[in-house]
N, C-alpha and C positions, 0 to 999 in steps of 0.2 A: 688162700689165707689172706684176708685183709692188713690192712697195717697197723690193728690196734692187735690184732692176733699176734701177730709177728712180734709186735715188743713186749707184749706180757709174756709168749713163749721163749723170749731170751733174757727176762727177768729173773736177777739171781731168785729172787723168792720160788721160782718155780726150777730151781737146778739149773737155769740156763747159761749158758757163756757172757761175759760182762766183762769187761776191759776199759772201765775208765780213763784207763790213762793214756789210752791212745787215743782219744775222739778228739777232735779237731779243737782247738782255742780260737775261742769267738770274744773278742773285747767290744762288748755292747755299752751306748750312752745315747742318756736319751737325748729325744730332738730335742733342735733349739730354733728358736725365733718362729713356733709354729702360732697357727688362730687361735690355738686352742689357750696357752700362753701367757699369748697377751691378752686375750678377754677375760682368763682368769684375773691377771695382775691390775686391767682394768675395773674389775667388782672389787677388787682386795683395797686399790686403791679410794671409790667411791662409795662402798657402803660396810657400815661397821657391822659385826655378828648381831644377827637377832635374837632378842631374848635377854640382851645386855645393856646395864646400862651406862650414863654416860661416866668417863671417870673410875670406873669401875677395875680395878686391878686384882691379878690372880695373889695377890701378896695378901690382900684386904679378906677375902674370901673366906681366910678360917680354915680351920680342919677340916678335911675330907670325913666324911661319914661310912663306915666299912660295912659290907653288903652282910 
């Protein structure tokens, strides 16, 4: 049995045993000061969204249009 067998066959959906509350607590956050980061913060800070123009605020914009 592989390991995607193994957790759909102990999936409540399929009757299987499931104990949430015992699995381990993982306090995850994301990275910091990575490449990724700061070359984003570098294009945020260097070029404005395309397709926009200058001056242009979401205030000015009007009513949204409903699909």
């Amino acid at each position: 049995m592989n390991t995607w067998e193994a957790i759909f066959s102990q999936s409540p959906a399929n009757q299987g045993y499931y104990n949430g509350e015992r699995l381990p607590q993982v306090h995850w956050d994301w990275p910091k000061s990575t490449w990724f980061q700061a070359r984003l913060g570098s294009i945020r800070e260097n070029e404005r969204p395309r397709g926009t123009k200058a001056g242009r605020n979401l205030k000015d914009a009007g009513p949204m249009r409903t699909m």
